[in-house]
BAPAVEX-790301 format. One record per residue (C-alpha): residue in three letters; x, y, z. Coordinates in steps of 0.25 Angstrom, whole numbers, padded with zeros to 4 digits, always signed. Example, Ala and Ser with C-alpha at 12.3 -4.5 7.8 and 13.67 -1.06 7.14 Angstrom:
% BAPAVEX-790301
ALA+0049-0018+0031
SER+0055-0004+0029
***
This chain:
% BAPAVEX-790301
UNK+0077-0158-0079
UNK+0069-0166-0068
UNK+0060-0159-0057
UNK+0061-0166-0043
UNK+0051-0154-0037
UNK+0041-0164-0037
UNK+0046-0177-0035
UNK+0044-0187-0024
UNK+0053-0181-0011
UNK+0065-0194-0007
UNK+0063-0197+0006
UNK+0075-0206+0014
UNK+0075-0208+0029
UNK+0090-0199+0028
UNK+0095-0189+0019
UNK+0101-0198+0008
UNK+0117-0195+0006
UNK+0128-0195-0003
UNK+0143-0195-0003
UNK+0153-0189-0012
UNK+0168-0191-0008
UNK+0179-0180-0014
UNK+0194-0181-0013
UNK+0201-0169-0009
UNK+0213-0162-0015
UNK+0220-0166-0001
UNK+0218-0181-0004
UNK+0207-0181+0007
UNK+0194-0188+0003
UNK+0179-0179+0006
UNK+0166-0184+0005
UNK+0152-0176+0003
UNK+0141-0179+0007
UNK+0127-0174+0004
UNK+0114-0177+0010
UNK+0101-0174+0006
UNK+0090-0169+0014
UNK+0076-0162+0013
UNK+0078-0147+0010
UNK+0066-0141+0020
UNK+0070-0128+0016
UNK+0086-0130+0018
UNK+0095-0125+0008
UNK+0097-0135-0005
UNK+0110-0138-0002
UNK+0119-0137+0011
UNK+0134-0140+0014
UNK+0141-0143+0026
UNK+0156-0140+0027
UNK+0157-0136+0042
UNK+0167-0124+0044
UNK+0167-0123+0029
UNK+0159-0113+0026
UNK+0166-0111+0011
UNK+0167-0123+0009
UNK+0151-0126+0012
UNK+0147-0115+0001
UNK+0157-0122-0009
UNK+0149-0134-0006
UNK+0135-0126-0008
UNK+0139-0121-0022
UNK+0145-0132-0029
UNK+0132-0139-0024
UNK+0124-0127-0030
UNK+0131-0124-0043
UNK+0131-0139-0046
UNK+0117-0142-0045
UNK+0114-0131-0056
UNK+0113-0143-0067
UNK+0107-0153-0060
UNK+0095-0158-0067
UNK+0087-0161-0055
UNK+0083-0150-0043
UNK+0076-0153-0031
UNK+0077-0143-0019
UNK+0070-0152-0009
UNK+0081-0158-0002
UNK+0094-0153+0002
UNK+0107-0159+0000
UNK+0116-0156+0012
UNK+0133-0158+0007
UNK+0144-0159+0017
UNK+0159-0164+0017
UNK+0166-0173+0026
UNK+0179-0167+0028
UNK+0183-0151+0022
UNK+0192-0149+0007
UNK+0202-0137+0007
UNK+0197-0124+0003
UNK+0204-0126-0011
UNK+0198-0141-0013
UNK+0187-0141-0022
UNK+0188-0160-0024
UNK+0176-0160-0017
UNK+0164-0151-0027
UNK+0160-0162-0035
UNK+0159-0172-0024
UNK+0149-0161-0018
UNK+0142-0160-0031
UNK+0142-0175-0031
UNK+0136-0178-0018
UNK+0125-0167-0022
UNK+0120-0174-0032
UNK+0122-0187-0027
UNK+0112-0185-0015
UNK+0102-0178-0023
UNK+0102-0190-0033
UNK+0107-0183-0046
UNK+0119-0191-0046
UNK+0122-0207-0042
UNK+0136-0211-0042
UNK+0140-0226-0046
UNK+0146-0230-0033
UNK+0143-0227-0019
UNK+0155-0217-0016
UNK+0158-0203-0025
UNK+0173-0197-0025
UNK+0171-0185-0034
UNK+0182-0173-0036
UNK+0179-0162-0043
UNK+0176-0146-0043
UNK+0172-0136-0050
UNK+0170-0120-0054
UNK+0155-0122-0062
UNK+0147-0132-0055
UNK+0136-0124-0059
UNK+0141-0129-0073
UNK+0141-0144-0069
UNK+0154-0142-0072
UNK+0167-0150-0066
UNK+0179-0144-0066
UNK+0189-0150-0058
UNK+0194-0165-0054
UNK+0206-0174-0052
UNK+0211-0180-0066
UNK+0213-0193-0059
UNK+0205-0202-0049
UNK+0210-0200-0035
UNK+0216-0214-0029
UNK+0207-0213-0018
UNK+0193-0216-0024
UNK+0189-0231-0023
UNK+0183-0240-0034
UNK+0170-0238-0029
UNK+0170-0223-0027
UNK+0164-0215-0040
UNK+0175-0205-0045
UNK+0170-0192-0049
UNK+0182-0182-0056
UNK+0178-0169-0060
UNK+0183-0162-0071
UNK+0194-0167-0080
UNK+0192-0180-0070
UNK+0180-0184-0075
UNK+0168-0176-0072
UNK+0167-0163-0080
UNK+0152-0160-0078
UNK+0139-0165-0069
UNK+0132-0169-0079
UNK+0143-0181-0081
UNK+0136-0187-0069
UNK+0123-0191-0078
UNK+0131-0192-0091
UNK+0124-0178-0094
UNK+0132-0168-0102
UNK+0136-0155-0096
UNK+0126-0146-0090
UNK+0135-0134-0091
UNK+0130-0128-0106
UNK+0114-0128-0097
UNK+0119-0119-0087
UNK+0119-0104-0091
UNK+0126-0094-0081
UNK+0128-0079-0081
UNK+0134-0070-0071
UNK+0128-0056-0069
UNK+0136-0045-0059
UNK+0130-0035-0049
UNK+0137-0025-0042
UNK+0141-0029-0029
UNK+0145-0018-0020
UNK+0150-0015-0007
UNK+0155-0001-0005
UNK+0169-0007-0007
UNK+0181-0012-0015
UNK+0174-0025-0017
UNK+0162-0019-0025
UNK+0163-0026-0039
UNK+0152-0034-0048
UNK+0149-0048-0044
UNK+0141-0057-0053
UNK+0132-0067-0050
UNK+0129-0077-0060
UNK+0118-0087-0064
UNK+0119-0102-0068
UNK+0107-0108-0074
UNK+0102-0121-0077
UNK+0088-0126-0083
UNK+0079-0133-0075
UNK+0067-0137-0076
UNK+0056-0139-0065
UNK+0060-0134-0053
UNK+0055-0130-0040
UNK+0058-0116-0033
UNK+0065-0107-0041
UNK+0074-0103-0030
UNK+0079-0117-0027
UNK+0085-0117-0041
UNK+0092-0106-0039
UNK+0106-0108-0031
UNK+0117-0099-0027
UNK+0128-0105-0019
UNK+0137-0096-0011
UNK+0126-0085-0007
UNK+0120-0086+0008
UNK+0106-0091+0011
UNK+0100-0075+0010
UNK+0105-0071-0003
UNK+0103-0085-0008
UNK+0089-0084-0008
UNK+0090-0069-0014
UNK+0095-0075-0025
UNK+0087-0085-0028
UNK+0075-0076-0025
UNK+0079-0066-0033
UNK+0082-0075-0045
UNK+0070-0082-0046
UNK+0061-0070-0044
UNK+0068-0065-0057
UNK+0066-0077-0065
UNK+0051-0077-0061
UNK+0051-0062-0068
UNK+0057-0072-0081
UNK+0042-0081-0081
UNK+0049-0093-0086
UNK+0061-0094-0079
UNK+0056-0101-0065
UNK+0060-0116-0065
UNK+0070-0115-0075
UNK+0085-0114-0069
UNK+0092-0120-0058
UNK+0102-0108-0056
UNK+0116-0105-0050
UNK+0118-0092-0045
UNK+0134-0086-0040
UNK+0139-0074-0036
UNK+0152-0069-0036
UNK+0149-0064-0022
UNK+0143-0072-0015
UNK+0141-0061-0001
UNK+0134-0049-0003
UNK+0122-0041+0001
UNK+0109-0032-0008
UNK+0103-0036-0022
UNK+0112-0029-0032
UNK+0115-0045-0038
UNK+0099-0046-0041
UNK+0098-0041-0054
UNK+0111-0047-0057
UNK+0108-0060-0052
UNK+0094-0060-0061
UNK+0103-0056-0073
UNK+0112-0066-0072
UNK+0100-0078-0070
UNK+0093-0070-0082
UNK+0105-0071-0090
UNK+0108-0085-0088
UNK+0094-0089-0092
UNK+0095-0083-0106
UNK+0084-0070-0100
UNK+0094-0061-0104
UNK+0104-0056-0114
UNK+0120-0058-0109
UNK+0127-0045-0109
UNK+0140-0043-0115
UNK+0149-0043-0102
UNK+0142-0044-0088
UNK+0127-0041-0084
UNK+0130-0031-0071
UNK+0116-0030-0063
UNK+0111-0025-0051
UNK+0097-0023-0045
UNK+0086-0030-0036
UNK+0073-0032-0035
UNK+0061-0035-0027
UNK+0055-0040-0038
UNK+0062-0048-0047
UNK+0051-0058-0052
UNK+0044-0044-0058
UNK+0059-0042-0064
UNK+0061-0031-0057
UNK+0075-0023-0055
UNK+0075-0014-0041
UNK+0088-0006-0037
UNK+0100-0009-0027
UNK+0107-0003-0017
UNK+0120+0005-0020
UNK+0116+0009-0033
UNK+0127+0021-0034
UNK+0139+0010-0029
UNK+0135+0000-0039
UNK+0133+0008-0051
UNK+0147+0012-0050
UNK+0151-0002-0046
UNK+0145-0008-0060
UNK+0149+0007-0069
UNK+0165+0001-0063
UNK+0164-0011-0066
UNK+0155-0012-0079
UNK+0164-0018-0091
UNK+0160-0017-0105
UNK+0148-0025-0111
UNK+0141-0026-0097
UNK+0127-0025-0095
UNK+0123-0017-0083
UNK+0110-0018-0077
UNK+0105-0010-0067
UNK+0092-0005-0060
UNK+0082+0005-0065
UNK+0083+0012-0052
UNK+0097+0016-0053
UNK+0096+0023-0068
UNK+0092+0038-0062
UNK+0103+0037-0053
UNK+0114+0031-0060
UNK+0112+0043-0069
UNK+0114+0041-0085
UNK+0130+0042-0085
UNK+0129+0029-0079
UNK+0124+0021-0091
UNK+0132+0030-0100
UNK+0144+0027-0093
UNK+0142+0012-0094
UNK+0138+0011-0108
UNK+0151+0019-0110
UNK+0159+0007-0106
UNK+0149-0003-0114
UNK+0142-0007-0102
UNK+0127-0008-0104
UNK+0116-0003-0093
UNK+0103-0004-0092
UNK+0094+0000-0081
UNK+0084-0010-0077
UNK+0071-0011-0069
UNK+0066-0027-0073
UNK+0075-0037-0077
UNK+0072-0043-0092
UNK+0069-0028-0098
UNK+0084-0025-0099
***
């Protein structure tokens, strides 16, 4: 691993640029450019796609998730990311160009000629991971232009790029589920899950922490929540560059908290792995003591997770709700091999 926290700033009379040209499943050619600026407090990454607003968070989280086994990390400049012309909703030609540019902007990656056509996708760039790509060259690449297949074209995984192998078996992921309830039919357990990689000598905890698809404010609850837990840990600050997604990506209180500090804590190796799914909720306003505080809709949740529990879960809950919740709760649970255990401070359960 390699620590840039502290090395020398590049300074260039413009942002430097690069560009990475994609063909499209309607035979139309799209190039990506990405330019490279100092951050001064602006968001690590930015894409524009005007009137695309699914399109631009696409962008934001294929960035995001492929930057997870990057060897490298330095948040002091930011990488802005933007298309010539708009792919149709179903196209996906264009991700590896993206992760190409990326990279190729912030130096991790030189290409042998001066123009990139790269076609590829996939479902686990958190992974480095590429899934998807023409089998065959397309006709409209020129003798100078580096070709860049994914998948069974030619490029499997990122590391490929540097002759490394792949990165995959490093990366340790773990969903967790929280209740997430509404007062309707769409009350259900969604799960939020954890990716992380080693690293060594970073800088702000929170800057290593990214999760693409959440807006701005709950992004930063995220991020605050998870380091405060990990500084409860002793030894687990400057360690992991870390991924978090959520199967929802809207909604509103703290019941994912806990479940989101179980999912990281899981990933890590701090705890055991349950047999079926760990379902949490709980907050806290003091997680770097390891404290767990109670939620909101404690009566409508309960029930939520008493439906929905399956055999070999482990259910956590807080330690506020166990007078209420009566004993016939546990009993019931434990009746269909679900597990419960009432909790007031992370890493006593």
């Amino acid at each position: 691993m390699i620590d840039l926290s502290h090395s020398p700033v590049r300074t260039a009379a413009r942002p430097p640029a690069a560009e990475c040209r994609s063909l499209l499943q309607d035979g139309r050619i799209l190039t990506v450019t990405a330019t490279r600026r100092p951050r001064a407090n602006r968001a690590e990454v930015k894409c524009v796609a005007p009137g695309a607003p699914a399109l631009c968070e696409r962008m934001l989280e294929v960035v995001h998730l492929a930057r997870l086994t990057e060897s490298r990390f330095d948040s002091r400049e930011q990488v802005v990311i933007s298309m010539d012309i708009a792919p149709a909703a179903t196209d996906r030609n264009w991700e590896l160009a993206v992760v190409l540019a990326d990279r190729m902007v912030r130096e991790l990656w030189t290409a042998p000629t001066p123009q990139v056509c790269a076609i590829g996708w996939s479902d686990s760039w958190q992974f480095g991971r590429v899934d998807g790509g023409p089998h065959t060259a397309p006709p409209h690449c020129g003798s100078e232009t580096t070709l860049m297949l994914g998948g069974a074209g030619e490029l499997t995984h990122l590391g490929a790029l540097h002759g490394h192998a792949d990165s995959s078996a490093a990366v340790s992921t773990v969903r967790s589920w929280f209740p997430l309830h509404s007062g309707g039919v769409h009350d259900a357990l969604c799960w939020v899950e954890a990716s992380v990689y080693p690293l060594d000598g970073a800088g702000s905890e929170e800057e290593t922490i990214s999760a693409p698809g959440l807006d701005a404010a709950t992004q930063h609850a995220v991020r605050q929540t998870l380091a405060e837990a990990r500084h409860f840990d002793g030894n687990a600050l400057g360690r992991w560059r870390t991924v978090l997604r959520f199967e929802q990506p809207r909604f509103q209180g703290n019941s994912w908290q806990l479940a989101l500090v179980m999912a990281d804590r899981l990933a890590r190796g701090r705890d055991f792995l349950p047999r079926g799914r760990m379902i949490a909720t709980g907050s806290s306003s003091a997680w770097h003591a390891g404290r767990v505080d109670a939620v909101e809709g404690r009566v409508a949740k309960l029930e939520l997770i008493e439906r929905q529990a399956l055999k070999g879960d482990r259910v956590l809950l807080p330690a506020a709700w166990e007078v209420e919740a009566g004993e016939g709760y546990a009993a019931r649970l434990r009746a269909r091999g679900v597990s419960l255990a009432w909790i007031e401070r992370i890493g006593l359960i």
